[in-house]
VOGU-3710 file (C-alpha; in Angstrom, 3 decimals, decimal comma):
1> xxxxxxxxxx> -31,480/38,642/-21,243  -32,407/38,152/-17,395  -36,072/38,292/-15,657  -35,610/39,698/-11,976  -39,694/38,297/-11,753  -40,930/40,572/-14,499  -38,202/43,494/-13,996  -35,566/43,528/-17,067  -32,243/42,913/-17,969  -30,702/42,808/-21,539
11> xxxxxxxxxx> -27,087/42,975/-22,355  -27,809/45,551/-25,609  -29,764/48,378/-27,028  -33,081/49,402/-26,118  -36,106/48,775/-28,784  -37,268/51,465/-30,806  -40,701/50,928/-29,916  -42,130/49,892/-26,500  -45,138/47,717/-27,539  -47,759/47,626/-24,652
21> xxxxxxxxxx> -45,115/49,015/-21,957  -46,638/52,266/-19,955  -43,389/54,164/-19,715  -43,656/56,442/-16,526  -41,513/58,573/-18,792  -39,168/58,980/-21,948  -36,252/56,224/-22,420  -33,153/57,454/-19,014  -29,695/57,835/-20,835  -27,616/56,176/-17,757
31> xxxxxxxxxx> -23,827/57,563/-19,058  -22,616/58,783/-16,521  -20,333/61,128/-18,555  -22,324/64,262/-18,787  -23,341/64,380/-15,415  -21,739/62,307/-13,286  -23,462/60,314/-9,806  -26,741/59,703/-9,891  -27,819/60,402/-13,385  -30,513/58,465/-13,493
41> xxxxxxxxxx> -32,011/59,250/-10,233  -32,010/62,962/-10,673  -33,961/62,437/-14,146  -36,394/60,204/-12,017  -36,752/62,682/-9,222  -37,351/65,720/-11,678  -40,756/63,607/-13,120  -41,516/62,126/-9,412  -41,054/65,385/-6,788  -43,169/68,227/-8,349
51> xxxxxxxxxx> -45,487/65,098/-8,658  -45,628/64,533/-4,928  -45,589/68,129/-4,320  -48,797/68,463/-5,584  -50,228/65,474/-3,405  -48,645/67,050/0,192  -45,311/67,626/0,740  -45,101/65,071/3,814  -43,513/62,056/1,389  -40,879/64,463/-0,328
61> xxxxxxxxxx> -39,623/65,832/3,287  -39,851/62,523/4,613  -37,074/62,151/1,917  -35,046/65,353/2,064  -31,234/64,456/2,320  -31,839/61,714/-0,357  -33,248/63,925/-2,970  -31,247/66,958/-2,342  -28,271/64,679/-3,036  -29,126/63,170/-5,446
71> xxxxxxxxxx> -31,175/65,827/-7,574  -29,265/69,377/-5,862  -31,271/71,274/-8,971  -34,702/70,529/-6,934  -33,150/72,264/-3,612  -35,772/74,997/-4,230  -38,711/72,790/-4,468  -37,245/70,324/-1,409  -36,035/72,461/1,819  -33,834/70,690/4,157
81> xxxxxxxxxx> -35,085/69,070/7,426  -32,660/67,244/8,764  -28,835/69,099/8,223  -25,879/68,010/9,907  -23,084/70,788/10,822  -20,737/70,057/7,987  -23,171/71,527/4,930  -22,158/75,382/6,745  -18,700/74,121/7,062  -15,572/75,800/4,657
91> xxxxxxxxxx> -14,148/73,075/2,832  -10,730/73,532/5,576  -13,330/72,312/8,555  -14,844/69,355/6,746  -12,936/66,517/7,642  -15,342/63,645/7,558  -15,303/61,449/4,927  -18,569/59,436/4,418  -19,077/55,487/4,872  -18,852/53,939/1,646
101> xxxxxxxxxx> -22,004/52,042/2,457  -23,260/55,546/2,328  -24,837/55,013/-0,831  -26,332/52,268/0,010  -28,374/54,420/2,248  -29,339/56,545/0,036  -30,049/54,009/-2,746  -32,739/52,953/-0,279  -34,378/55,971/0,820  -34,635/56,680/-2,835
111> xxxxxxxxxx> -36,302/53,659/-3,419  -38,674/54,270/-0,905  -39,564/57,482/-2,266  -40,086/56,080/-5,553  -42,266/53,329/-4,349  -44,761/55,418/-2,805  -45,154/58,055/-5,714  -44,510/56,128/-8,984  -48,404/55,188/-10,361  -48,772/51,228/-10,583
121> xxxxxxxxxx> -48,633/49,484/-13,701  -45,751/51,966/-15,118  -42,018/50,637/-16,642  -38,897/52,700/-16,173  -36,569/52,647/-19,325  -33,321/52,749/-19,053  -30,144/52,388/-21,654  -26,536/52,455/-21,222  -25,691/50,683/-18,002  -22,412/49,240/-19,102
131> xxxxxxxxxx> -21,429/52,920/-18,732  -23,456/53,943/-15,563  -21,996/55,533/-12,795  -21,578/52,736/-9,465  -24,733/55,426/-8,042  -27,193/54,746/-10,059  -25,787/50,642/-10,963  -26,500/50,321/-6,797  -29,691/52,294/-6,839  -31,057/50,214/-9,514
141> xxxxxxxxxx> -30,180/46,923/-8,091  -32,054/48,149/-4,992  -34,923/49,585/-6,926  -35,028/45,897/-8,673  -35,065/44,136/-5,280  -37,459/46,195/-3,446  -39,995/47,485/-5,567  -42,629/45,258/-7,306  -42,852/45,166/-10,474  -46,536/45,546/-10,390
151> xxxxxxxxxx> -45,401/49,021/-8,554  -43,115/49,716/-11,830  -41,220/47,528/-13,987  -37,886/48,049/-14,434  -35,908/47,627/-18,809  -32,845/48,415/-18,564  -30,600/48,185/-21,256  -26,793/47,591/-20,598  -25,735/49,587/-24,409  -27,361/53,064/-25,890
161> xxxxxxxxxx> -25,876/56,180/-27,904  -22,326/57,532/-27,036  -22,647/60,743/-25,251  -21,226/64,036/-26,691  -17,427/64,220/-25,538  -16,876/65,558/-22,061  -15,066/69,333/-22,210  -15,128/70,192/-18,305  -12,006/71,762/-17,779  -10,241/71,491/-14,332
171> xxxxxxxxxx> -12,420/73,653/-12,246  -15,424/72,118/-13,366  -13,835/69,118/-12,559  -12,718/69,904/-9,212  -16,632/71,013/-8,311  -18,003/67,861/-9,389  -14,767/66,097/-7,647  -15,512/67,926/-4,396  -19,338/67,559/-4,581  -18,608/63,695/-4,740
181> xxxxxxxxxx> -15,934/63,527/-2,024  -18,837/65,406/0,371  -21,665/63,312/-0,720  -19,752/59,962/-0,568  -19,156/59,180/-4,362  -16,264/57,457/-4,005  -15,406/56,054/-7,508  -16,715/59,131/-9,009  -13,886/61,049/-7,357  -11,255/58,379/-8,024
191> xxxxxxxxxx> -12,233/58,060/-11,760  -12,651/62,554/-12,058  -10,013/63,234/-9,708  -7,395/60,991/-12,087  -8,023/63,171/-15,084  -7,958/66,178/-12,511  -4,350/65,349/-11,645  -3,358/64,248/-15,408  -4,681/67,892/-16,285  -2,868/70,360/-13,195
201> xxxxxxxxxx> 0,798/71,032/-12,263  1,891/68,000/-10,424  2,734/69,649/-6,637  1,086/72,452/-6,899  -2,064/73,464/-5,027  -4,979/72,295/-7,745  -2,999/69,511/-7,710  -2,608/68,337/-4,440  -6,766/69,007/-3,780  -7,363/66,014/-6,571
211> xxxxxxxxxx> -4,289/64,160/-5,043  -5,716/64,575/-1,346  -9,206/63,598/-2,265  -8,463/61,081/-4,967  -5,837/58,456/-2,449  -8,920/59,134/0,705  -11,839/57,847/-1,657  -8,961/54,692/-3,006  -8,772/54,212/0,786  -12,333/54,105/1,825
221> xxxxxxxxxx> -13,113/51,782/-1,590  -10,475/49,136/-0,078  -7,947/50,133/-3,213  -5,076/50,500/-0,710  -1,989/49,753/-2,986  -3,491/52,538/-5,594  -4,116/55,073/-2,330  -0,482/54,143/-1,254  1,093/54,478/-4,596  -0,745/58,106/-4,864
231> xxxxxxxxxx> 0,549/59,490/-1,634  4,114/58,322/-2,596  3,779/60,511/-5,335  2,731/63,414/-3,396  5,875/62,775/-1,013  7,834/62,752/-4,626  6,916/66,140/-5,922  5,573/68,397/-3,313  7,614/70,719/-1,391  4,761/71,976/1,251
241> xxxxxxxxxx> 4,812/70,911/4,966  1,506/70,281/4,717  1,482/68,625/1,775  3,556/65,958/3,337  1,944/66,050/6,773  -1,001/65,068/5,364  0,229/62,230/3,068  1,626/60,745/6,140  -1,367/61,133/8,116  -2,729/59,292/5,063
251> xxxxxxxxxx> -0,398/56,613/4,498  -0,867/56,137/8,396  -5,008/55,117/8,259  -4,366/52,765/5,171  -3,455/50,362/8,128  -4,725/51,972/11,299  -8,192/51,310/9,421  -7,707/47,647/7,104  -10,827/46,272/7,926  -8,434/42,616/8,076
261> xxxxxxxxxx> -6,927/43,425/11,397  -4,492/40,705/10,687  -3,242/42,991/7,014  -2,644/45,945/9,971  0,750/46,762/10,173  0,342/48,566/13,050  4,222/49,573/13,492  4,460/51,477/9,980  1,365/53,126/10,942  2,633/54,541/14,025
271> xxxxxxxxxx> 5,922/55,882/12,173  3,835/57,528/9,587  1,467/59,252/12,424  4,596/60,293/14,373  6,051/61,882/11,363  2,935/63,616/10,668  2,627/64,644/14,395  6,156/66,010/13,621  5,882/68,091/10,554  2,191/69,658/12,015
281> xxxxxxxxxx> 4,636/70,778/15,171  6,306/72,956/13,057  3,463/75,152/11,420  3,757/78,072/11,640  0,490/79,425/11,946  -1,052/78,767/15,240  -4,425/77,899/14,565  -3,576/75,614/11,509  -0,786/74,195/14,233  -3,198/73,759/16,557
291> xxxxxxxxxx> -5,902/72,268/14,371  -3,445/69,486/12,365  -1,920/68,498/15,340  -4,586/67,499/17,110  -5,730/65,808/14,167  -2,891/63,979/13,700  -2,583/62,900/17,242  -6,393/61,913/16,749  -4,735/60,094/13,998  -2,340/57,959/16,593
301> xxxxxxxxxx> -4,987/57,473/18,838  -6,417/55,336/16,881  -3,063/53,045/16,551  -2,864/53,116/19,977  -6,327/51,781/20,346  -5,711/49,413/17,632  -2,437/48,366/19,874  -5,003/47,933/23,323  -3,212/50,787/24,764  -6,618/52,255/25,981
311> xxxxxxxxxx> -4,674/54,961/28,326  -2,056/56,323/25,821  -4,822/56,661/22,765  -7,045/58,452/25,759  -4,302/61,172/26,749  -3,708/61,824/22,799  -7,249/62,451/22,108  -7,336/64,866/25,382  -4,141/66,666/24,238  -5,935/67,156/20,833
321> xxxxxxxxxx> -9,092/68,884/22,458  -6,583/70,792/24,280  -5,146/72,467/21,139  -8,903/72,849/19,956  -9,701/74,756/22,487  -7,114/77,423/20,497  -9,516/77,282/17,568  -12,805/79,163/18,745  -15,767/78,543/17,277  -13,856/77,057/14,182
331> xxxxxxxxxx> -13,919/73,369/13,577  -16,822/72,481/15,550  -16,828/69,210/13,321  -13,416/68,143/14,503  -14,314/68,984/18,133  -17,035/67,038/17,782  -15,306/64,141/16,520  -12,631/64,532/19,093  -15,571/64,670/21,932  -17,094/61,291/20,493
341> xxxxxxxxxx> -13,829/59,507/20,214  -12,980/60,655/24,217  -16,281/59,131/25,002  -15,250/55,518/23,313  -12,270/55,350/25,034  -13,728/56,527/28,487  -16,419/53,738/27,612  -14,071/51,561/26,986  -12,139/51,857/30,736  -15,360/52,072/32,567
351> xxxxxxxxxx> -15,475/55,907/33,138  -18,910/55,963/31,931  -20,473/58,764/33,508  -17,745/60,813/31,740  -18,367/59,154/28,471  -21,972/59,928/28,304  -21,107/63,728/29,259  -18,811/63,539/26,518  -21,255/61,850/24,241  -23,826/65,142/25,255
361> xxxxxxxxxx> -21,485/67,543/24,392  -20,879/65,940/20,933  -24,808/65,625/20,115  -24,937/69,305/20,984  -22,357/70,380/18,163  -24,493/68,291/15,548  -27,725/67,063/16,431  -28,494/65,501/13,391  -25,724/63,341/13,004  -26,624/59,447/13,718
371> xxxxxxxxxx> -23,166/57,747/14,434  -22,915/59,729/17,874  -26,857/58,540/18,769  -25,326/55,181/17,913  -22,449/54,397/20,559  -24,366/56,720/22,989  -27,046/54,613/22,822  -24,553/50,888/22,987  -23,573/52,566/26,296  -27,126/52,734/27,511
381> xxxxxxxxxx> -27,548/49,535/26,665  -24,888/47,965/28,027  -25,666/49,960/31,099  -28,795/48,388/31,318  -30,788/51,889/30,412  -33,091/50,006/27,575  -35,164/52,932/27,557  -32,578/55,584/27,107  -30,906/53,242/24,498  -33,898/52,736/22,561
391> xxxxxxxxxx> -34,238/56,282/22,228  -31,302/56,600/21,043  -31,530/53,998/18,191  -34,936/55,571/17,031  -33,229/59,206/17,000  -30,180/57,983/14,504  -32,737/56,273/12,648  -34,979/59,576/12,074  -31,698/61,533/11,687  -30,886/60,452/8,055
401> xxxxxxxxxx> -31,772/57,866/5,195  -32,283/54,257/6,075  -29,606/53,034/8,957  -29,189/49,278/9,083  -27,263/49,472/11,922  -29,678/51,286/13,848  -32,189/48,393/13,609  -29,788/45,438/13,832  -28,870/47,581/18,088  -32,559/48,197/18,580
411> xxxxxxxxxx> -33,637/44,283/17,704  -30,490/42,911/20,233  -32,189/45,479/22,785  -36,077/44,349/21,832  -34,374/40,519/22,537  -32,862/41,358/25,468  -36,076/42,875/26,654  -38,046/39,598/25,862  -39,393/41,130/22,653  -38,318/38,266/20,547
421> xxxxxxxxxx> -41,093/39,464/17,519  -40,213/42,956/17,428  -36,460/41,752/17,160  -37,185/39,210/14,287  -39,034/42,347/12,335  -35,666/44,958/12,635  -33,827/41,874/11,661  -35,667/41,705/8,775  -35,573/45,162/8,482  -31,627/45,655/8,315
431> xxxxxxxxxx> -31,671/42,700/5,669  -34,125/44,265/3,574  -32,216/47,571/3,409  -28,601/45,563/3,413  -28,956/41,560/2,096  -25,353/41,634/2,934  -25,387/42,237/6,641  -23,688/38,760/7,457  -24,600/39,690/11,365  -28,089/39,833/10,752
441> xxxxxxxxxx> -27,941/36,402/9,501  -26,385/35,028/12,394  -28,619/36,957/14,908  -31,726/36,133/13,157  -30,771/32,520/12,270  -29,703/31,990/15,480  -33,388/33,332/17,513  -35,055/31,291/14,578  -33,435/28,192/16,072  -34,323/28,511/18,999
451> xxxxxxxxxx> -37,375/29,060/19,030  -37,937/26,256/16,781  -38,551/27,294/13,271  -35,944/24,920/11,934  -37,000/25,703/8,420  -36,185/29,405/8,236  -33,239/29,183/10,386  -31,788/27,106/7,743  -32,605/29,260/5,045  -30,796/32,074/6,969
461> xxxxxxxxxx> -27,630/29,996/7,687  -27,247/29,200/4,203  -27,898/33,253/3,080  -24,848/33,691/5,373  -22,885/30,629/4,671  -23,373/32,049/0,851  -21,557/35,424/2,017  -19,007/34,234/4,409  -18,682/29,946/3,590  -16,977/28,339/7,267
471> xxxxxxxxxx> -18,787/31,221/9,271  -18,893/28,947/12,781  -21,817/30,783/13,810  -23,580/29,869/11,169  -22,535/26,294/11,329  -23,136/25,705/14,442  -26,785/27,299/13,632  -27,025/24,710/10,489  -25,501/21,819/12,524  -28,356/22,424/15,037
481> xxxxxxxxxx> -31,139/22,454/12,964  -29,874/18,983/10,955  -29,598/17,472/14,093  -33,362/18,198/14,825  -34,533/17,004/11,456  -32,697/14,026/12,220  -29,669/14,255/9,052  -26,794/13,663/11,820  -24,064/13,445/9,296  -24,888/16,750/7,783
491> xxxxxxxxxx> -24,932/17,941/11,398  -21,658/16,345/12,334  -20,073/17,681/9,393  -21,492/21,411/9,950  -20,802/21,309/13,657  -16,960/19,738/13,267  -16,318/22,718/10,862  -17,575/24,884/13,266  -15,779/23,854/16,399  -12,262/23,739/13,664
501> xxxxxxxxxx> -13,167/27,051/13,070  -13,425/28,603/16,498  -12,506/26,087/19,443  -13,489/28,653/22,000  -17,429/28,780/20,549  -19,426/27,033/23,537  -22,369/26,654/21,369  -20,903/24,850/18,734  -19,369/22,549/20,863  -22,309/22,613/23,113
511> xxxxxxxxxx> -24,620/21,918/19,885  -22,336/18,704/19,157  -22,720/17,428/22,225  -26,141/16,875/21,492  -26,019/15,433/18,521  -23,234/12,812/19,605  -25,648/12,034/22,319  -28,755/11,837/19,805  -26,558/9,485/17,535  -25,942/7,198/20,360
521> xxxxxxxxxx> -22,476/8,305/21,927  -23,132/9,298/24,890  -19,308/9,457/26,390  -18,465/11,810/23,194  -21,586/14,086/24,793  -20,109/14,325/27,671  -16,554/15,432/26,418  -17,952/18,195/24,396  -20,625/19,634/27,021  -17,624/19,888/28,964
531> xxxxxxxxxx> -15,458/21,558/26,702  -18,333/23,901/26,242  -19,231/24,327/29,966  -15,634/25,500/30,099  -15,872/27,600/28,163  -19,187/29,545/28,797  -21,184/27,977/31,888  -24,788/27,870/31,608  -28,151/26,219/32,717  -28,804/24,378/29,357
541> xxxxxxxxxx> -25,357/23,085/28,685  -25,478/21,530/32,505  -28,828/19,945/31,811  -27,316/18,783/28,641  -24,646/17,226/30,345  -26,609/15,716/33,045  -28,915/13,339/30,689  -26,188/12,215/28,616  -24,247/11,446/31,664  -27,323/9,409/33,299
551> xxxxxxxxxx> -27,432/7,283/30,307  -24,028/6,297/31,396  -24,983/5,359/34,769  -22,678/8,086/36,102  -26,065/9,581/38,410  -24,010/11,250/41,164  -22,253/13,515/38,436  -25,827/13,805/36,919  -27,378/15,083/39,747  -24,643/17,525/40,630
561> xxxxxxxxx> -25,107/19,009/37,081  -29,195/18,768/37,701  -28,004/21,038/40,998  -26,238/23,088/38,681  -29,044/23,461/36,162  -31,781/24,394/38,513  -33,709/21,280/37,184  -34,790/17,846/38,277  -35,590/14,953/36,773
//
């Protein structure tokens, strides 16, 4: 038995009676076998939304994408607000596949919504954890962490009753399979789309729609020798051209997008794209010719970017909105994708008039879609159009559930404005909606430091230390702050790490230099101020440099570095 505060945990069954507990409602069955994702938020939302209803509908609309997926049964009661081009799409012309930290996002706006509309002084009850789906095991975890339990206590119960057997046949699995490839449920469509393929024809076409969805959702989860595995067993039994155009395609992102660019095997990527690229030439069709080729070109793009070959991944994308321009007004999702992927790479070589035109054009296919408001506005930003930018970041964040990302770009803007405050509070933010947002740590430990509140600094560098251990960032954060309270072997031993870790990090060697010189070796000051004033000149390193080299009677060099500091002494 665990106690998150006064919130729950017990590895068993739930009690037959509930003593003094206010249950907000009857004991939630988690299983996810009769229903699948979200079990146990859609029997929350069906006692929570006709609640809020009554009080205003502002709350419940505030929360529209969250409920709707994870309750579709209230659709009636909860119209959509904010709806991005792929829900009118055929299932041919939706080619995204959500973010796996997708549900993350929606684990928070859920929470949210239950926060504000749950009565205080209620528990939620819930049994048979051990066999929820990874949904409703995230949203709880969030629920647990963000909601007092004042607010609403949280008993849950890892064992409970076995559910009836499950009797979907194949097409009911296939709906609930497809539901949870569109909606971002990726180990729901592994798990369902394995018995989907045990139960079909291997090769043929009910077949290949598990296969196709089942190895994209091992992809996105990271399970790349399972995804690989699965699309070798496509190339074994299927016949169709497209069938093995698209297992190339495939087998070509498992690399292309390994989030360990050193596990990228950027070669066998590119043969699998080309051989793609080859079997999509000889479609017959000319619209589906037109549409997979440019996707699989798309597809090599990427490689080539991957590769630093900024011009050839920029004429493949324009030869693939060539072809689209065959389509019509099909696949406006691809063209936008296409259109946002053009304005990267035209980012990326300076052309950035072009890019933003390109970014326009994208918005205007799907306005409600946050990723393009994203780079559009890191463009503005870097352009030094804060304003623009910032508007950019606030639209992404109103387009959809809670956006991390959106708040970690709008606090580096609200720094680089001189809006250190409003910085520290979206750095907050992002960690509150995502404690695992290792760059949030950094930023925010980092502004901490220097601003001197040593104390919370260090609790951020060790947060982040705790996620990624030998982070030099972080180190050189943690050797700072020892080195103002004075524990100069802790520093010494954080800041060698660091500097081990990344020789070419000015501040870390910059940040040793100080402490050799405030542990009485001055000459070792001076050799790493100028290792770091090598490697990133600036005004504080120089005025570093120039004290520790006064100490050793070296003035002429101190004064030069005064000069160089804008400072005097």
């Amino acid at each position: 038995m665990t106690e998150d505060r006064s919130h729950l945990r017990v590895e068993g069954e739930p009690p037959a009676q509930w003593g003094a507990a206010r249950l907000l409602m009857p004991l939630i069955d988690a299983h996810r076998r009769p229903r699948g994702p979200y079990t146990v938020a859609a029997a929350l939302l069906r006692r929570l939304v006709p609640q809020a209803l009554r009080s205003g509908t502002s709350l419940v609309t505030a929360h529209d994408i969250e409920i709707r997926v994870a309750a579709p049964e209230l659709a009636e009661l909860v119209p959509p607000r904010r709806v991005t081009i792929d829900t009118r799409l055929p299932d041919d012309e939706r080619i995204l596949v959500p973010a796996p930290k997708r549900t993350l996002r929606l684990a928070n706006g859920l929470a949210e919504f239950v926060r504000e509309t749950v009565p205080p002084g209620r528990a939620l009850a819930v049994c048979n954890l051990a066999e929820a789906d990874p949904t409703d095991l995230e949203l709880l975890d969030v629920m647990v962490r963000r909601i007092p339990p004042a607010r609403l206590t949280l008993l849950l119960y890892s064992g409970g009753p076995d559910p009836a057997p499950d009797a979907r046949d194949a097409a009911e699995l296939w709906a609930l399979v497809d539901r949870s490839m569109r909606e971002g449920f990726l180990h729901a469509v592994v798990e369902l789309g394995e018995r989907g393929l045990a139960a079909t024809e291997p090769g043929g076409a009910a077949w290949w729609r598990f296969a196709q969805r089942t190895a994209t959702a091992l992809g996105g989860l990271g399970r790349l020798a399972e995804a690989r595995t699965l699309w070798d067993r496509v190339r074994e039994v299927a016949q169709d051209p497209k069938m093995h155009a698209a297992a190339a395609y495939g087998t070509a992102m498992l690399d292309a997008r390994h989030p360990d660019p050193a596990q990228r095997d950027l070669g066998r990527a590119r043969r699998w794209a080309n051989l793609a690229i080859a079997i999509s030439t000889l479609l017959p069709d000319p619209a589906e010719r037109a549409f997979k080729l440019g996707f699989d070109r798309n597809g090599l793009a990427l490689v080539e970017l991957r590769h630093g070959r900024l011009d050839a991944a920029l004429a493949l994308v324009e030869s693939a909105i060539e072809l689209a321009r065959e389509l019509g007004e099909r696949h406006p999702l691809h063209r936008m994708v296409l259109l946002a992927n053009r304005a990267q790479l035209l980012a990326a070589l300076g052309r950035h008039k072009e890019a933003l035109d390109d970014y326009a054009a994208a918005v205007a296919l799907d306005p409600a879609f946050p990723d393009t408001y994203l780079e559009r506005g890191n463009l503005l930003f870097k352009l030094g159009q804060y304003d623009e930018a910032l508007a950019d970041y606030e639209r992404a964040m109103r387009a959809g559930p809670p956006l991390p990302e959106a708040h970690y770009n709008r606090a580096e803007l609200r720094v680089t404005r001189g809006d250190t405050e409003g910085g520290l509070d979206d750095l907050a933010r992002v960690l509150e909606l995502d404690p695992g947002y290792l760059d949030a740590y950094i930023n925010r430990a980092g502004l901490l430091a220097a601003f001197g509140r040593d104390e919370e600094a260090a609790a951020d560098a060790a947060a982040g230390l705790a996620l990624a251990p030998g982070n030099p960032h972080l180190l050189t954060v943690l050797g700072q702050v020892e080195t103002a309270a004075g524990r100069f072997a802790e520093a010494r031993t954080a800041l060698d790490r660091a500097v081990t870790a990344a020789p070419r990090l000015a501040a870390a060697w910059g940040n040793r230099g100080v402490l050799r010189f405030e542990s009485g070796d001055p000459e070792g000051a001076v050799e790493d101020l100028t290792r770091a004033l090598e490697l990133q000149p600036q005004p504080d390193l120089y005025a570093n440099r120039a004290v520790a080299l006064r100490a050793l009677g070296r003035i002429a060099e101190a004064e030069a570095d005064e000069q160089r500091a804008g400072t005097s002494f």
